[in-house]
PAMILUM-722075 format. One line per 2 residues: number of its first residue (from 0); their letters; for each residue x, y, z of C-alpha. Coordinates in pm, 1 decimal, decimal comma. Example, Ala and Ser with C-alpha at 12.3 -4.5 7.8 and 13.67 -1.06 7.14 Angstrom:
0 = AS = 1230,0/-450,0/780,0 ~ 1367,0/-106,0/714,0
***
This chain:
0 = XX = 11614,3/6291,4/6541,9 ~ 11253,9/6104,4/6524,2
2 = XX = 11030,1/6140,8/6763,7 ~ 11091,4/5767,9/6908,3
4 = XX = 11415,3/5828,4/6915,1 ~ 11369,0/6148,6/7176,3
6 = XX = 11128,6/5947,7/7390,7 ~ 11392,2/5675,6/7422,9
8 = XX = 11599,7/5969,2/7527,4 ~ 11334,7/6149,0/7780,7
10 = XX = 11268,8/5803,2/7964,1 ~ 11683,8/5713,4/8042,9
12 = XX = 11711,7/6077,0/8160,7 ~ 11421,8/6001,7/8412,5
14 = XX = 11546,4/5695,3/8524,0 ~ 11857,3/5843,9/8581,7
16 = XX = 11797,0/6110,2/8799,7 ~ 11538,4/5860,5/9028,0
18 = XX = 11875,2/5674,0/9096,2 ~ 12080,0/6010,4/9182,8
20 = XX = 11822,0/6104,7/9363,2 ~ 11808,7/5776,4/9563,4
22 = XX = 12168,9/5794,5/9598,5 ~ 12151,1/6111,3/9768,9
24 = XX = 11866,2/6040,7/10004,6 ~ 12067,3/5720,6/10168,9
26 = XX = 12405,3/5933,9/10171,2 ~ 12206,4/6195,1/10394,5
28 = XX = 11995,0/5911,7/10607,2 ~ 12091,9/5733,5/10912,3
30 = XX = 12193,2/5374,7/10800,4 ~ 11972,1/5141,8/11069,9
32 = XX = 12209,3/4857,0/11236,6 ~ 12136,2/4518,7/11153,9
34 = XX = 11926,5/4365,6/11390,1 ~ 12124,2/4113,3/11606,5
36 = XX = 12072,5/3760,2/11587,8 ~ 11843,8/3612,1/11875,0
38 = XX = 12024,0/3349,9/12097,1 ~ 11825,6/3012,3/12143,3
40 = XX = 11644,1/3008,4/12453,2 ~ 11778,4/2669,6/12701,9
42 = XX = 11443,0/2508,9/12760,4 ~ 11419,4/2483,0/13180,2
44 = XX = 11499,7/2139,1/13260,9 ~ 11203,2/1926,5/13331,1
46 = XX = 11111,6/1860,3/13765,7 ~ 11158,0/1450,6/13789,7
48 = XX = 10821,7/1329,5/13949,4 ~ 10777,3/1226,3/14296,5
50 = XX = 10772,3/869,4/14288,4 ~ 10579,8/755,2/14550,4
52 = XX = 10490,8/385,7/14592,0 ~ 10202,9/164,2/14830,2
54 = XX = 10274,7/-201,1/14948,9 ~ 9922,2/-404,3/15039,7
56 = XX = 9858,8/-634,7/15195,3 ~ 9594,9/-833,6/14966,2
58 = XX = 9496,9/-816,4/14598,7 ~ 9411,2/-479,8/14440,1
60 = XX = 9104,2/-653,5/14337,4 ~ 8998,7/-756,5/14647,8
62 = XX = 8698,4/-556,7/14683,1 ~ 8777,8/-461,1/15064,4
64 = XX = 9070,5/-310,0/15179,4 ~ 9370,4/-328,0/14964,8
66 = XX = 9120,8/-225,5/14705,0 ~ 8989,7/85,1/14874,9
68 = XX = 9378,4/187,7/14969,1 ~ 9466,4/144,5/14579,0
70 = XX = 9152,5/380,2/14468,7 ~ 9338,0/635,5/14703,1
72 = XX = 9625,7/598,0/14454,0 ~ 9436,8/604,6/14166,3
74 = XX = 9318,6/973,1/14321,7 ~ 9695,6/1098,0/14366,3
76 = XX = 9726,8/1063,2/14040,3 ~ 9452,2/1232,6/13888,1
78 = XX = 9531,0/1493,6/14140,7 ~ 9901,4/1538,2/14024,4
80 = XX = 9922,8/1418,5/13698,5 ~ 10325,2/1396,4/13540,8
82 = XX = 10431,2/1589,5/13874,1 ~ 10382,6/1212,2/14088,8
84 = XX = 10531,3/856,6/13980,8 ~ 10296,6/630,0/14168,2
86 = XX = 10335,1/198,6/14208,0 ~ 10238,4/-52,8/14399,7
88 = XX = 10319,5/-364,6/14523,1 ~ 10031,7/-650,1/14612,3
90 = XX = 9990,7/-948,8/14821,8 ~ 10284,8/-833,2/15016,5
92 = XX = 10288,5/-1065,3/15384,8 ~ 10390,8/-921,3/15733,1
94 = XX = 10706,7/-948,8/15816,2 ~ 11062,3/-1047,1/15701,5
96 = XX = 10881,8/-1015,5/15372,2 ~ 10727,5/-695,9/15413,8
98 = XX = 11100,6/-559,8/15511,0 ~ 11249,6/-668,3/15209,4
100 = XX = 10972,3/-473,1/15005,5 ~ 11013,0/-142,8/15151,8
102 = XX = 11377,6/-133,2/15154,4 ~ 11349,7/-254,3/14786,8
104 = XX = 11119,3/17,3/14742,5 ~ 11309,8/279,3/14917,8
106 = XX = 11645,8/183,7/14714,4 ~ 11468,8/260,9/14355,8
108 = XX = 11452,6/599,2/14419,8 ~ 11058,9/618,9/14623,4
110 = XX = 11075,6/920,9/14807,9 ~ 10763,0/869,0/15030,4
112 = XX = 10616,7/498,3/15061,6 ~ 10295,0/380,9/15196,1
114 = XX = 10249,4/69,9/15432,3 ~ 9876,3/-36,3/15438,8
116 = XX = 9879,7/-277,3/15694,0 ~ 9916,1/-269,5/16064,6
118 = XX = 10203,7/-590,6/16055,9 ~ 10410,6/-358,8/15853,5
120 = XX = 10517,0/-121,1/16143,6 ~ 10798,8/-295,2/16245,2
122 = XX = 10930,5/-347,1/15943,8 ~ 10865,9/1,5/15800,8
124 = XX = 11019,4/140,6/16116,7 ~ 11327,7/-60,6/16092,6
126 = XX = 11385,1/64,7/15735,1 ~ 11332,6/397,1/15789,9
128 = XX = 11642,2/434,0/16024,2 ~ 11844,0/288,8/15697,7
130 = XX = 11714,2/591,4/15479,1 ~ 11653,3/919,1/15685,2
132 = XX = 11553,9/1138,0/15332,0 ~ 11222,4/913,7/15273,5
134 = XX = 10906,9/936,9/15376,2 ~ 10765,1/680,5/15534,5
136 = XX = 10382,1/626,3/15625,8 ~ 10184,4/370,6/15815,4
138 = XX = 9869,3/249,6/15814,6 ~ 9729,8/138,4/16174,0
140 = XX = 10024,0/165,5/16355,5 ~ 10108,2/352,4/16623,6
142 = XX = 10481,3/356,7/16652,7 ~ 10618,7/679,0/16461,2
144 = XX = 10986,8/814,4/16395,6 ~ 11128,8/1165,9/16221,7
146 = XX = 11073,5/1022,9/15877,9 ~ 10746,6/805,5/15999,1
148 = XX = 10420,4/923,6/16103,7 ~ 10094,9/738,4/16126,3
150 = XX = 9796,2/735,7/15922,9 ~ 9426,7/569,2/16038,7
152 = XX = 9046,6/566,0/15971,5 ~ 8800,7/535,5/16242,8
154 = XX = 8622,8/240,0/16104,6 ~ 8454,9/140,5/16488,6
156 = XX = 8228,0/442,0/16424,9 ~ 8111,4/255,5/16107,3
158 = XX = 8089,2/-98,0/16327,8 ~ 7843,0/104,7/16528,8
160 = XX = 7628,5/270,0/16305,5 ~ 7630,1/-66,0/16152,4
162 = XX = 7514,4/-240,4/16458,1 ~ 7227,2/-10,8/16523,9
164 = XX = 7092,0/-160,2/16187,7 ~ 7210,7/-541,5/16280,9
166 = XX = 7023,9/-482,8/16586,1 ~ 6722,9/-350,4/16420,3
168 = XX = 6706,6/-672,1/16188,7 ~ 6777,1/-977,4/16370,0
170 = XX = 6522,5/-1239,2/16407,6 ~ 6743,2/-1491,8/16624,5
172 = XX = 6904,4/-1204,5/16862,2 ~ 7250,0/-1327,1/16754,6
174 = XX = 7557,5/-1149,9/16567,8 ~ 7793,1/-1266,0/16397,7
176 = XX = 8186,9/-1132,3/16313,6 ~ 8450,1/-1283,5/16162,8
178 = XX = 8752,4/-1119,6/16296,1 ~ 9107,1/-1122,3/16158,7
180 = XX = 9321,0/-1081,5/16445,3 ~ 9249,8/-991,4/16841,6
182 = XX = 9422,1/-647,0/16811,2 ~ 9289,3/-296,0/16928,3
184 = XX = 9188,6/-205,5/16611,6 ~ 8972,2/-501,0/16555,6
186 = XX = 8832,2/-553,3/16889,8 ~ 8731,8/-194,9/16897,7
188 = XX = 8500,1/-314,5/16549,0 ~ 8399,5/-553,6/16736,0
190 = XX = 8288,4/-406,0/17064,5 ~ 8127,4/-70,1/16856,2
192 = XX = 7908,6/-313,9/16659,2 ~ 7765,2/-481,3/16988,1
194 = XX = 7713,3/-134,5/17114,1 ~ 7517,4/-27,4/16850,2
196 = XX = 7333,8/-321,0/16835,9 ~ 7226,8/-324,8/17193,5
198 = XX = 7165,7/41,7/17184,3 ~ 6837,6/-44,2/17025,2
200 = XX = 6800,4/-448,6/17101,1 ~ 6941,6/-460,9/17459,6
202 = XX = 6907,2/-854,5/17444,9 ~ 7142,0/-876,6/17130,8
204 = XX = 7461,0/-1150,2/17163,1 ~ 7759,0/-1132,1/16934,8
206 = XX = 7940,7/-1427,5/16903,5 ~ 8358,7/-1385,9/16748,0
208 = XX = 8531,1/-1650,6/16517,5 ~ 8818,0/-1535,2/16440,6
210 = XX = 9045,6/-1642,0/16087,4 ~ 9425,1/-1527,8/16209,2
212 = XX = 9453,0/-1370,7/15845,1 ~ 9292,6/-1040,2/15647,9
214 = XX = 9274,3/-1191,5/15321,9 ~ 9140,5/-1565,4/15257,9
216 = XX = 8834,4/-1594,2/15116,5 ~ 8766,8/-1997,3/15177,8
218 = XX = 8842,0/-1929,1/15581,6 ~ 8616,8/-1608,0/15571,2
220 = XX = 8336,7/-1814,1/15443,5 ~ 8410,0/-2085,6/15634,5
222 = XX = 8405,4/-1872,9/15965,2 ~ 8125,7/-1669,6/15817,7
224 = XX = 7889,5/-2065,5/15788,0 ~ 8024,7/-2141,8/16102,8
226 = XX = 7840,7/-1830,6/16272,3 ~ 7497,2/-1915,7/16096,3
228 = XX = 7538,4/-2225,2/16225,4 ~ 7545,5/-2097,0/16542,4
230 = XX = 7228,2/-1885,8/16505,9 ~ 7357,9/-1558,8/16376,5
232 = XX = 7170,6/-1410,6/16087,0 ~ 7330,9/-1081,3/16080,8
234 = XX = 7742,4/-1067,3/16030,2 ~ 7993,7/-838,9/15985,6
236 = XX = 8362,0/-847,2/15930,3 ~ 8714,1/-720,9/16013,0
238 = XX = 8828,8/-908,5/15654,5 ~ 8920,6/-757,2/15331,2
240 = XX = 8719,3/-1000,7/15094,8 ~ 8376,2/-1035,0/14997,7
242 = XX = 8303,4/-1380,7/15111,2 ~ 8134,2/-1276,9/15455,2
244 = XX = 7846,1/-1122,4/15200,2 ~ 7837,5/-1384,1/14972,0
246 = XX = 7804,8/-1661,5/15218,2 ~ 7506,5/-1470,6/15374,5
248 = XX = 7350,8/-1433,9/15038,3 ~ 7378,4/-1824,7/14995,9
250 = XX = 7224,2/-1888,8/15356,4 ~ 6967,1/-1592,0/15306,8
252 = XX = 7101,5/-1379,7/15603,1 ~ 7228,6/-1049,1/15624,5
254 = XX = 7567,2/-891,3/15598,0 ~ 7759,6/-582,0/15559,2
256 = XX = 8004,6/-469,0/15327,2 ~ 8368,1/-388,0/15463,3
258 = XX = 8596,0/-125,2/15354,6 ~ 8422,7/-35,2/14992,5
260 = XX = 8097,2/-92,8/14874,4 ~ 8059,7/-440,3/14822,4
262 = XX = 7637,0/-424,5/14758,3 ~ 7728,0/-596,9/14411,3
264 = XX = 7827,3/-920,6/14543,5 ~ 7499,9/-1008,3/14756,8
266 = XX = 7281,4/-793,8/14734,3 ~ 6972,6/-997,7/14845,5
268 = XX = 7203,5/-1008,4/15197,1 ~ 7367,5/-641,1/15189,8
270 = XX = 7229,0/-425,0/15466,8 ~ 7481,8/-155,0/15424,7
272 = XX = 7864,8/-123,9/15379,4 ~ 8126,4/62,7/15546,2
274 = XX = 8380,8/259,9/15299,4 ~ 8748,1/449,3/15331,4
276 = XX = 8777,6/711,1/15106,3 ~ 9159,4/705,8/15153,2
278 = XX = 9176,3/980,0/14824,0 ~ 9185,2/1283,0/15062,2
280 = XX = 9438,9/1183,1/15302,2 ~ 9698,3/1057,9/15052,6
282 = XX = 9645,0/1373,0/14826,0 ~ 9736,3/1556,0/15144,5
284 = XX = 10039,8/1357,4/15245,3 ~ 10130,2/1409,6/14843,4
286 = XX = 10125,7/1784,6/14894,6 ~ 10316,0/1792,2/15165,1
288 = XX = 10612,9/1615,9/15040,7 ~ 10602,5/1836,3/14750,2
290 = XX = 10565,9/2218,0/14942,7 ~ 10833,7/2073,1/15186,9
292 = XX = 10576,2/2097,2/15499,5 ~ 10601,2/1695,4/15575,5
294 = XX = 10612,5/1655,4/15927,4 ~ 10583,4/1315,4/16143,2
296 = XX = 10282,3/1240,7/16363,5 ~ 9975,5/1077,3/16352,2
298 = XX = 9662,9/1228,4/16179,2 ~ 9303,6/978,2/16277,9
300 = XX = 9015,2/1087,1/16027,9 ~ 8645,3/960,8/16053,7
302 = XX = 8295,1/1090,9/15963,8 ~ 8391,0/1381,9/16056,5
304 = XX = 8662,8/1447,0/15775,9 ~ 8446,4/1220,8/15547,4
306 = XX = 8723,7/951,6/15525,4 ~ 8494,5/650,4/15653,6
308 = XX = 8088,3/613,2/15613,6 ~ 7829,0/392,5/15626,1
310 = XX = 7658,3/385,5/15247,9 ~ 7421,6/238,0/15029,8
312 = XX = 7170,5/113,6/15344,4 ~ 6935,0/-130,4/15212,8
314 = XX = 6569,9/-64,3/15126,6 ~ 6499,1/-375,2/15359,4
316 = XX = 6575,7/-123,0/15661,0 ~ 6325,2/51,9/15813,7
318 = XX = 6268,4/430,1/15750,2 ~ 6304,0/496,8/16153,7
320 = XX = 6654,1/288,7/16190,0 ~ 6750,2/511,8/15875,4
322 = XX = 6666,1/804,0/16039,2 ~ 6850,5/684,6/16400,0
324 = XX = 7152,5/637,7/16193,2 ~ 7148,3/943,9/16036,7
326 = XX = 7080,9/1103,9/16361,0 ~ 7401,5/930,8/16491,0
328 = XX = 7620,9/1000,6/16193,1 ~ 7551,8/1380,4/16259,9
330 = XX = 7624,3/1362,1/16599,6 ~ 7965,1/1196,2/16530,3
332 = XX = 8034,2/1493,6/16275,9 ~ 7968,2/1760,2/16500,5
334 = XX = 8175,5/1545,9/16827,5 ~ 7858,9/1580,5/17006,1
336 = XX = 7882,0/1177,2/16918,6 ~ 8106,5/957,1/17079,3
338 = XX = 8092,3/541,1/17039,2 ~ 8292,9/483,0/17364,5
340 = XX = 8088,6/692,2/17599,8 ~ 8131,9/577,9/17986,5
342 = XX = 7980,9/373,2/18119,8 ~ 8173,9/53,6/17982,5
344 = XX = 8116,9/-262,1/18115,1 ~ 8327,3/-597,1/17982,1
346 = XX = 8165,2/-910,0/17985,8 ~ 8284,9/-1042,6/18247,1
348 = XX = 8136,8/-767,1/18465,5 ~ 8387,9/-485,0/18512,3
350 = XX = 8391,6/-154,5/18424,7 ~ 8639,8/-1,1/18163,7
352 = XX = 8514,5/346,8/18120,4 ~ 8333,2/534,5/18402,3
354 = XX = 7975,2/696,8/18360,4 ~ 7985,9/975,5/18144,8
356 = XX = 8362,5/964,5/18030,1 ~ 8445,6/950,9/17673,7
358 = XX = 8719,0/750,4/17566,1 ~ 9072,4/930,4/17487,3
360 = XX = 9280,0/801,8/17189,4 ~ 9509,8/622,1/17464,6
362 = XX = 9185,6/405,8/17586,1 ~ 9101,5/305,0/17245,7
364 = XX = 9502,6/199,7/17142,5 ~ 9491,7/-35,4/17437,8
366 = XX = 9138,0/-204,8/17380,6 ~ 9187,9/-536,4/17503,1
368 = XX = 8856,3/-679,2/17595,9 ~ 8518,1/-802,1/17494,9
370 = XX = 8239,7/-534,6/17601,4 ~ 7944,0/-678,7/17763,1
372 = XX = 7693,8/-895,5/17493,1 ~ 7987,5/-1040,0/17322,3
374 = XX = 8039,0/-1419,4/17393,3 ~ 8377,5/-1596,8/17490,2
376 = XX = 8725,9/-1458,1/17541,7 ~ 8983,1/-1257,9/17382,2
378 = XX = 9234,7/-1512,1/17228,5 ~ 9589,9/-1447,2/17434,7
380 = XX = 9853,8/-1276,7/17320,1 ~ 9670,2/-968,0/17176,3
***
C-alpha cells in the first residue's frame, strides 16, 4: 500500500469516529424543546376623541369676541392633541336658530358643547333636557341645569381700569360707549368705565348709544361718529368688531380695544385694550369631561385667575395713570380691590349700594341702572 493510499485511509478513520463520537454525546444529552411559537399581540383598541364643539356668535375673524373664544379652542387643542375632536360653528344668531345648532351639534356625537353668547341660554337649556349625557356650557348666562353650568369673565373690572385712563385723557370731559344691548352684563361695562373715569376726573360724563346687535361693523361706526359728534373723544365698547377703534383713528380720538388686542387696527387712537384669555378655562372644562369630575355650576374668573386684562397701554398715557392702574390691577388680584364698592349712587339720585358695602354676585346679575355721570336712561325692557 503507498503512502497516499494510507493517508486516504488515516483521514476516513478520523472522520469516522468524530461522527460516533457526536452520536454518542446527543444520545447521552438532554434534547432542548422547541421553543413555542409566540402568539400575535391584539393591539389595544384606539380611545375615540372627545369631540367637543363651540357655536359663536360672530365671525372667527372678528378681532373681538368670537375671535378671542375661538383662540381658546385653538388652546384645547394644543393641550390635547388626538385625545379632543374640536369644531365650530360661526355667525350663529340667538334664538330659534341658535336651537337648531346645538341640537344639531349634540346629535353628531359632541359630547360637551360650548355656547358663547348670552342669547344662547335658552336655547342651550332647552336642548340639554333632550340629551342628559352631554355637556353643556354657557357663556354669560346665568340659568344652569345637571348637564349645564355657567361660564363668565369679569370684563367690568377691565371697563374700569380702562376708565381711569379715559378719564386721565379727555380734553372735552365726555365718554363715549357704544353698547350692544341694556343687559347686566353690559350695563355693568358701562357703569365700571364711568367709575373709573370719575375716580380721577370727577366732572367726567358718559354718554350711551346703543346698536341692539354684537356684531355689525357699519352700526358700530355709525354709533361710534355719532358719539364724537356729540363731544366724546374717548370711547369704548360692549361690541365684538373693530370699528369703534377705527372710527376714532379716522376722527383722531381715542379708543380701546375690546375682547383681544385690537392695537393693530388704530393705533394712532388705541389707548389700551381689554383681552379674555378663554385658553385656561376651556382646557379645564376639557379635563374634566375627560377624568369624569364634570360637575354643573358656575365658575366667574377675572384678574385674579388671569382670564381678563387690560394690555398693551399706549405710550400716549402718562407714567402716573400707568402706575394708578397698575396699583388697581393688584388690588383686584389680591380682592383687596373691588369696582362696586358702596357707596353707589344712580343718576337719578338714589343709592344702590350703601357706604362701604361691596357688591355680591346677586347685585351685579341684577344691574339695571345708569350710575351717576352717565347721561339718559336705560332703554326698557332690560
Amino acid at each position: 500500500m503507498t503512502d497516499r493510499s494510507r493517508r486516504q485511509l488515516v483521514r476516513l478513520a478520523g472522520s469516522l469516529s468524530a461522527l460516533a463520537a457526536a452520536g454518542l454525546l446527543a444520545a447521552c444529552g438532554k434534547q432542548e424543546p422547541a421553543a413555542p411559537k409566540a402568539e400575535a399581540k391584539a393591539e389595544p383598541k384606539q380611545a375615540d376623541p372627545l369631540k367637543a364643539a363651540w357655536i359663536y356668535v360672530g365671525p372667527v375673524g372678528d378681532a373681538g369676541w368670537s375671535y378671542a373664544h375661538d383662540l381658546g379652542r385653538k388652546a384645547v387643542e394644543a393641550k390635547f392633541g388626538s385625545a379632543v375632536s374640536t369644531s365650530f360653528v360661526e355667525k350663529v344668531p340667538e334664538g330659534a336658530d341658535a336651537e337648531r345648532v346645538i341640537r344639531d351639534l349634540a346629535q353628531q356625537g359632541n359630547k360637551i358643547i360650548f355656547a358663547t353668547s348670552f342669547g344662547y341660554m335658552e336655547p342651550m337649556l332647552k336642548v340639554a333636557g333632550d340629551f342628559p349625557d352631554v355637556k353643556f356650557e354657557h357663556a354669560t348666562g346665568y340659568k344652569s341645569a345637571p348637564n349645564m353650568r355657567i361660564y363668565d369673565a369679569s370684563l367690568y373690572q377691565d371697563a374700569y381700569l380702562a376708565g381711569v385712563i379715559a378719564g386721565r385723557m379727555t380734553k372735552t370731559g365726555t365718554l363715549g360707549f357704544v353698547g350692544s344691548f341694556p343687559i347686566p352684563e353690559v350695563l355693568r361695562n358701562i357703569n365700571a368705565y364711568t367709575l373709573g373715569a370719575r375716580s380721577v376726573n370727577p366732572k367726567v360724563r358718559t354718554r350711551v348709544v346703543w346698536v341692539n346687535t354684537w356684531f355689525d361693523p357699519a352700526r358700530e361706526s355709525e354709533a361710534a361718529q355719532t358719539l364724537i359728534n356729540q363731544g366724546a373723544d374717548v370711547l369704548l365698547q360692549n361690541t365684538d368688531s373693530t370699528a369703534v377703534l377705527q372710527t376714532a383713528e379716522k376722527n383722531g380720538k381715542f379708543a380701546f380695544g375690546w375682547d383681544s388686542d385690537m392695537s393693530a387696527f388704530g393705533p394712532k387712537a388705541h389707548l389700551a385694550s381689554a383681552i379674555i384669555n378663554w385658553g385656561p378655562y376651556y382646557i379645564k372644562a376639557i379635563d374634566d369631561v375627560l377624568k369624569g369630575s364634570w360637575q354643573t355650576g358656575r365658575t366667574i374668573w377675572g384678574v385674579k385667575e388671569d382670564l381678563n386684562d387690560l394690555v398693551k397701554i399706549a405710550d400716549v398715557v402718562p407714567d402716573e395713570t400707568k402706575d394708578l392702574v397698575a396699583k388697581i390691577k393688584a388690588g383686584m388680584k389680591d380682592d383687596s380691590f373691588e369696582v362696586f364698592s358702596g357707596p353707589i349712587v344712580d343718576n337719578a339720585g338714589k343709592e344702590r349700594l350703601p357706604k362701604d358695602q361691596k357688591a355680591d354676585r346677586a347685585w351685579k346679575d341684577k344691574v339695571d341702572f345708569f350710575v351717576a355721570g352717565v347721561e339718559g336712561k336705560v332703554p326698557s325692557g332690560s
